[in-house]
N, C-alpha and C positions, 0 to 999 in steps of 0.2 A: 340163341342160348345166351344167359346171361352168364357175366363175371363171375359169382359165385358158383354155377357150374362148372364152369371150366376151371374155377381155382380148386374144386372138390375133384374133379376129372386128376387133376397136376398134382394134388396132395396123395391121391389113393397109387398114382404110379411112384411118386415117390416109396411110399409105404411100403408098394410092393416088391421094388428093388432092395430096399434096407431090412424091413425085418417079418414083409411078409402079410398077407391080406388073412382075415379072419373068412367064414362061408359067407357071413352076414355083407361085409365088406365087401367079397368078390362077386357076390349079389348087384350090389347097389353098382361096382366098376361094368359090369356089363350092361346094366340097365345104361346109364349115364352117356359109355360107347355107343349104347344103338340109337339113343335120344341123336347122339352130336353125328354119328354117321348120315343119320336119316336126314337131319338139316344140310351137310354137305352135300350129300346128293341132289337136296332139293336148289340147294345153291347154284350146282355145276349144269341142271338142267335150266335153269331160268338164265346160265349166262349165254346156251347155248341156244335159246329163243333167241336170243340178238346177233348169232353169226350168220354170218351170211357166205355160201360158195358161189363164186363165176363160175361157170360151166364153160368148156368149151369154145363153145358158138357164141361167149359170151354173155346169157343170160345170165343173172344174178337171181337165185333162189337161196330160201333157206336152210341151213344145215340139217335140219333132222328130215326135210323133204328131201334134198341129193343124198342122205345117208341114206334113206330109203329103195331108192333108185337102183344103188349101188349093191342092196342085198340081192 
């Protein structure tokens, strides 16, 4: 997500605290949300490619393989 997203993201809360989103506005603030959610998620799953659990017995695997396990 670029700068100007996220300055348009920051401007339209502002807006909305102070005097208030038009339908058009409250439009474009959900679209912008699910663009920037969708990138965090994607974010927080490619950090969790790189974790790594010790099990145990001492074997090192990776997290979303022992989260697996675990279900």
């Amino acid at each position: 997500m670029d700068k100007q997203m996220l300055a348009r993201i920051n401007a339209l809360a502002k807006k909305k605290k102070t005097v208030g989103l038009t339908a058009a506005e409250q439009e474009e603030q959900k679209k912008l949300y699910k663009l920037y959610l969708g990138e965090i998620r994607q974010q927080f799953s490619q950090t969790l490619d790189n974790v790594s659990v010790e099990e145990k017995d001492g074997t090192v695997v990776p997290f979303k393989e022992a989260y697996k396990k675990k279900k």
